[in-house]
C-alpha positions in Angstrom: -16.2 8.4 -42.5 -12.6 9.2 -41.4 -11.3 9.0 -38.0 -9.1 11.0 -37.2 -7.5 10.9 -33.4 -6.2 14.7 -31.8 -4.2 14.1 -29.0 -4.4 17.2 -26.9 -4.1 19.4 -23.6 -7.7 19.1 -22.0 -6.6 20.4 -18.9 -7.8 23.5 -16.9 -6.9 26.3 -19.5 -10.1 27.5 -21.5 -7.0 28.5 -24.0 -6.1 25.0 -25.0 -10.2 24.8 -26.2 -10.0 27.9 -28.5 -7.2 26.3 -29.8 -8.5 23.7 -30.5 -11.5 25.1 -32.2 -9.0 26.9 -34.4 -7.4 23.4 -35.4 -10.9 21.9 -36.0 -11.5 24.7 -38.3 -8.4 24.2 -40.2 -9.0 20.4 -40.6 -12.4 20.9 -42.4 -11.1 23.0 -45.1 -7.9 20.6 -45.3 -10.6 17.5 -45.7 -13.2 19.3 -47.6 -15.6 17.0 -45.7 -17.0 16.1 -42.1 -14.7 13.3 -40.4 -15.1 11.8 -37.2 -12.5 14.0 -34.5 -11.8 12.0 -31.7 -10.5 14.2 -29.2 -8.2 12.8 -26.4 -6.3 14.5 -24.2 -2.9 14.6 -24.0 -1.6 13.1 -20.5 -4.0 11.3 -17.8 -2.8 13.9 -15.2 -5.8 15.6 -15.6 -8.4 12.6 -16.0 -9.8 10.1 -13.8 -9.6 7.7 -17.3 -6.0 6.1 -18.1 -6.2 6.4 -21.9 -4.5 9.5 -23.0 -1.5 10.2 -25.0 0.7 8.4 -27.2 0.5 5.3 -24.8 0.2 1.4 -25.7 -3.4 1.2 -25.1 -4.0 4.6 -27.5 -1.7 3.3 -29.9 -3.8 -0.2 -30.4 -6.9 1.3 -30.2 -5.6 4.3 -33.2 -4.1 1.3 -35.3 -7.6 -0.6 -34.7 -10.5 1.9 -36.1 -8.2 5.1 -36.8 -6.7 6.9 -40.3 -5.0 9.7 -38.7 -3.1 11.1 -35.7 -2.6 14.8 -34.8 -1.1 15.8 -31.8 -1.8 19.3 -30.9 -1.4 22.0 -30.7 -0.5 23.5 -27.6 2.6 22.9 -24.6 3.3 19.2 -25.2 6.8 19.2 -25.4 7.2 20.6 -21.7 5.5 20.1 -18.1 4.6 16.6 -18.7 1.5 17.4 -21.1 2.5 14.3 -23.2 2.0 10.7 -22.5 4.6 9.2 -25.0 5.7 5.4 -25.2 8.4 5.4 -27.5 8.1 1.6 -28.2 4.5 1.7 -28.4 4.3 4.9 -31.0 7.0 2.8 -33.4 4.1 0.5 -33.6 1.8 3.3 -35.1 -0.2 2.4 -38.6 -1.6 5.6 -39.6 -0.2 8.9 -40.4 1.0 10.9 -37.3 1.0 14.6 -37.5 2.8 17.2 -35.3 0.8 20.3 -35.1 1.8 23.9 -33.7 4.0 22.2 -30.4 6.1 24.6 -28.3 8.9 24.1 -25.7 10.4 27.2 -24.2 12.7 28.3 -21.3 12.1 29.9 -18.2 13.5 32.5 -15.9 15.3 31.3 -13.0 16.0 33.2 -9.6 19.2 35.4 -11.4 16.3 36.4 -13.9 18.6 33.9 -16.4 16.8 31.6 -19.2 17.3 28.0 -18.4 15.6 24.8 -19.0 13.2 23.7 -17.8 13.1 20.8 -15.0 9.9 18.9 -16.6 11.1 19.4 -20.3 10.2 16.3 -22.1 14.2 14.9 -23.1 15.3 15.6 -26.4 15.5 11.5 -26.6 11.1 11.9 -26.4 11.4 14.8 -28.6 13.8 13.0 -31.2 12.0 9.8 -31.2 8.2 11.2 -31.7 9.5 13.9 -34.5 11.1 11.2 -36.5 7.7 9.2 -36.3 6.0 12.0 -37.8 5.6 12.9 -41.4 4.5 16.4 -40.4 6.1 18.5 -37.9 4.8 22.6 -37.5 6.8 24.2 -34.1 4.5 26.7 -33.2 7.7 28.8 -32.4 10.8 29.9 -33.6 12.7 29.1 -30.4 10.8 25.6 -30.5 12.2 25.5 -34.1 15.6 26.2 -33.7 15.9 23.8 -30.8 14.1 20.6 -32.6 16.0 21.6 -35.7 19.4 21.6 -33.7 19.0 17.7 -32.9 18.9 17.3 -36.2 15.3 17.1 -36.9 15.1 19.5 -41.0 11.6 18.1 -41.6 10.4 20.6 -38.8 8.5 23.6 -40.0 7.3 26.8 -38.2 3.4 26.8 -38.1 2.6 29.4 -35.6 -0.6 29.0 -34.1 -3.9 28.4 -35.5 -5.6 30.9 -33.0 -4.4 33.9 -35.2 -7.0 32.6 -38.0 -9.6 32.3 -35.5 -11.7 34.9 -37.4 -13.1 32.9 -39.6 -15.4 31.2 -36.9 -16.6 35.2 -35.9 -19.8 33.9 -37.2 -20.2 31.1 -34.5 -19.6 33.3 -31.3 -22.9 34.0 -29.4 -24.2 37.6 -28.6 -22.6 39.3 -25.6 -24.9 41.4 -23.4 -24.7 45.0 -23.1 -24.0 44.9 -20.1 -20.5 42.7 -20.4 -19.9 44.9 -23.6 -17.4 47.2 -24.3 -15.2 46.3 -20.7 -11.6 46.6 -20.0 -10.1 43.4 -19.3 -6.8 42.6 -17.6 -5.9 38.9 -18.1 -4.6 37.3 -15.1 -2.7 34.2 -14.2 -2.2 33.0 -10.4 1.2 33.7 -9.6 1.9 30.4 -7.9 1.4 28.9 -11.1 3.8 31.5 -13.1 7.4 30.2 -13.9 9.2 33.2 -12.3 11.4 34.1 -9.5 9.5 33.9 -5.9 10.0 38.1 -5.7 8.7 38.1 -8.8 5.5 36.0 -7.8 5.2 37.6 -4.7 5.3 41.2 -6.4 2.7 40.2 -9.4 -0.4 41.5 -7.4 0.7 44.8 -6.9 1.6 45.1 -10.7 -1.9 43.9 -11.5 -3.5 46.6 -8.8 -1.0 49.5 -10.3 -2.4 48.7 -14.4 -6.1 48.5 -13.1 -5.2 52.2 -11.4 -3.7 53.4 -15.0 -6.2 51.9 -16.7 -9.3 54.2 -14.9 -7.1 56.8 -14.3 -7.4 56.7 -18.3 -10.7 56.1 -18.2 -11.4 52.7 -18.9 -14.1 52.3 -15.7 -15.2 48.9 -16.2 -12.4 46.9 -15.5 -12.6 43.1 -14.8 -10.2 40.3 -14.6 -10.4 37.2 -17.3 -9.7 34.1 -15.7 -8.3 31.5 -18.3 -8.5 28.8 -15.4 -10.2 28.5 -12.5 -7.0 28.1 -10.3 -6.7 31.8 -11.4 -10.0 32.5 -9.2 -8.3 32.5 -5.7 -5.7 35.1 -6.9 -8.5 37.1 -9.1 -10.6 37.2 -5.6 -7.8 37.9 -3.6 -7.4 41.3 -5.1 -11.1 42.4 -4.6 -12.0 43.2 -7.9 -14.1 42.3 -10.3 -13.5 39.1 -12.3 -14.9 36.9 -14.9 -14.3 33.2 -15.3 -15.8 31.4 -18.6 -15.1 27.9 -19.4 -17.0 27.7 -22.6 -14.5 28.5 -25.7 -17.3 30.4 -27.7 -17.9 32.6 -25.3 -14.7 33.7 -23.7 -14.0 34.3 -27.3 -17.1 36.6 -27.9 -16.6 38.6 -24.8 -12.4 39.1 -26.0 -13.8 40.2 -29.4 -16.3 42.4 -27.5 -14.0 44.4 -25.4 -12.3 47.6 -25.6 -9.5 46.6 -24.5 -7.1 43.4 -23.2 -4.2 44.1 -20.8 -3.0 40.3 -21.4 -0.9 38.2 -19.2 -1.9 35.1 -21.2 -0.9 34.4 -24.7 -4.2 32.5 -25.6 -6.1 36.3 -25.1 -3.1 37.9 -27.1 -3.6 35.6 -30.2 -7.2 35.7 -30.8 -7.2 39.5 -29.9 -4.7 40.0 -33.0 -7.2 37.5 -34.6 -10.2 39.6 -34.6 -8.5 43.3 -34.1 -9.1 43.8 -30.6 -6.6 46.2 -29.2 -4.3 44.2 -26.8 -1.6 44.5 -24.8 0.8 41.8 -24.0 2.8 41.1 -20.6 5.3 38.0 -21.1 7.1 36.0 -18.5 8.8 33.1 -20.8 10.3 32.2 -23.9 7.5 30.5 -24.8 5.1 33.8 -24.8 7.7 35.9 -25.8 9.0 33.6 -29.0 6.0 33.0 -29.8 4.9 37.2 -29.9 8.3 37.1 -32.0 7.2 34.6 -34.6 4.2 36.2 -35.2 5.4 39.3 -35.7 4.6 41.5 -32.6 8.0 41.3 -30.7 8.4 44.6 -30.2 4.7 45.2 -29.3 5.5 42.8 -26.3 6.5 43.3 -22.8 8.8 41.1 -20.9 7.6 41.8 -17.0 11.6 40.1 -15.9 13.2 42.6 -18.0 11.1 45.4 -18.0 12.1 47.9 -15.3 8.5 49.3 -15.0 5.7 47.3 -16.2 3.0 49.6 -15.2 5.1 52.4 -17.1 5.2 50.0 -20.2 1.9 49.7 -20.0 0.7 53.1 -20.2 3.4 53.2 -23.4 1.2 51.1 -25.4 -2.2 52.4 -24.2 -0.8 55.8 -25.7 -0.5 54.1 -29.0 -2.8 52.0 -29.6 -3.3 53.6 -32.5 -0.4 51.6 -34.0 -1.7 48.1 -34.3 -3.9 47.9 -37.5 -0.3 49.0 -38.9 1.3 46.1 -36.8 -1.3 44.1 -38.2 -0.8 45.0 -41.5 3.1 44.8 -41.3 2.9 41.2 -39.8 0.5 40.2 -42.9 2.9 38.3 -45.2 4.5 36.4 -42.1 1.2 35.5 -41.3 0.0 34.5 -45.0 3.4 32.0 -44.5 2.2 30.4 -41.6 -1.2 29.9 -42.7 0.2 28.8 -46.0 2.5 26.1 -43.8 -0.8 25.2 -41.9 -2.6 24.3 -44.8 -0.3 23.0 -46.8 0.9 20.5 -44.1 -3.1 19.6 -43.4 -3.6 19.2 -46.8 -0.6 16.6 -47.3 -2.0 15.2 -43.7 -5.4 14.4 -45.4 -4.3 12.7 -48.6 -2.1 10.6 -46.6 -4.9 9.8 -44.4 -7.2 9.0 -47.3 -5.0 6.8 -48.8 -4.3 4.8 -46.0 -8.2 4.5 -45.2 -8.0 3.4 -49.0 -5.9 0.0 -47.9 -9.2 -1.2 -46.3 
């Protein structure tokens, strides 16, 4: 059997599981086969254990048992996600792969986009992006920055979360009862990149959607809490909330629902996935490059810019009629992203075979 090491976010987020589970997917057609995935995560941060990343004690133990290395997908290039030793990965044996990373600005206090202070340097960036064969930004704005150092192997991949239909079969049954809610996506403040007005002024934009949403009568309303650092927030605002950690079923109660009012782009994605009406709210360039690249820009809405959010809101409830048509005008741009996916996995997996082939 293959092994084949995915070096990934494990931290809080139940988003960084489904998309994972859309990468796992996307490796078994590539291979054709079973192969052994061994998953570790991305940066000890979050761990009790020291091995994570693209350290010297992962990079032995890869070049000791392993045929392949994919890191990703997810937030790596920002927010220290990434363990990387620079010296350590030149000493890599097997084929490294890059798959759907991101790196986006923020909004400062002017409401300006600016780097941000825990970006991984573009020294980090340069030096893993040249060790890799494969390279799929999971944005355009992630693109057109590793591009600008120089880096033309880079592709844009999207996100494998937009194909997670193709695992519809695997989600378990929802009960009746959770059936057919509203949800309104929440992430704590405190842990948003915004302004400190901005932060402070997030609850009462929550609490004004939740009033337009029964006021259009959507009555059972709950918050989704990606992370349970989201709970605090979610309780603080006395209403009813939902927290699931298990990737199959937060994804079986999103394709459930009648509705996501979405602060989170890892609810957005595998809404668009599995046609459940959705409605994006966007803080970053990360969230609102990465609505751009897959072709629902103008579906989006930026809560800095915006000069009424709850107002924008009610705008897309009113037509929600209009996304199978965004759906269906976004098509080819997603048939090219899944066409880079698998075209990059498939070149991944005859590399990896052939280096198993050395012995």
């Amino acid at each position: 059997m293959l092994n084949i090491f995915c070096i990934r976010p494990k931290g809080f987020n139940v988003g960084n599981d489904a998309i994972f589970m859309g990468l796992q997917a996307a490796i078994a057609e590539a291979f054709g086969s079973f192969v052994n995935l061994i998953s570790i995560p991305a940066t000890s941060r979050y761990e009790s254990q020291a091995k994570a990343g693209l350290t010297s004690r992962t990079v032995h133990e890869i070049n000791q048992f392993g045929h392949g290395v994919i890191v990703g997908g997810g937030n790596l290039y920002e927010n220290g996600e990434l363990d990387v030793n620079l010296e350590a990965l030149k000493k890599l044996e097997p084929p490294l792969m890059l798959f759907s990373l991101s790196r986006g600005r923020i909004y400062n206090r002017l409401d300006k986009l600016v780097d941000r202070t825990d970006v991984m340097s573009d020294t980090i960036l340069t030096g893993l992006n040249r060790q890799a064969t494969w390279s799929l930004a999971r944005d355009t704005a992630t693109l057109d920055h590793l591009q600008g150092l120089g880096l033309d192997h880079v592709r844009l991949g999207g996100c494998p979360t937009i194909f997670l239909d193709r695992m519809r079969s695997q989600f378990p049954e929802v009960p009746d009862r959770d059936r057919r809610t509203t949800l309104v996506s929440v992430r704590n403040p405190q842990l948003m990149n915004i302004s400190l007005q901005r932060q402070i002024g997030v609850a009462a934009q929550v609490r004004a959607i939740i009033a337009l949403l029964r006021e259009r009568g959507h009555d059972d309303v709950r918050l989704l809490c990606h992370d349970h650092r989201d709970i605090p927030f979610a309780a603080s605002l006395a209403e009813p909330y939902v927290y699931i950690q298990e990737p199959h079923a937060y994804l079986a109660l999103l394709n459930s629902c009648r509705l996501n009012v979405t602060y989170r782009v890892h609810s957005a994605l595998p809404c668009m996935a599995l046609g459940t009406p959705f409605i994006k709210l966007s803080y970053d360039e990360r969230a609102i490059s990465l609505m751009d690249t897959v072709g629902y820009g103008d579906w989006n809405i930026d809560i800095v810019k915006d000069p009424d959010v709850p107002a924008a809101v009610g705008d897309r409830m009113s037509r929600l009629d209009q996304l199978p048509g965004l759906r269906e005008m976004a098509a080819p741009t997603w048939e090219r992203l899944r066409a880079t996916q698998d075209g990059a996995l498939r070149g991944f997996a005859s590399a990896v075979r052939e280096f198993a082939a050395q012995g």
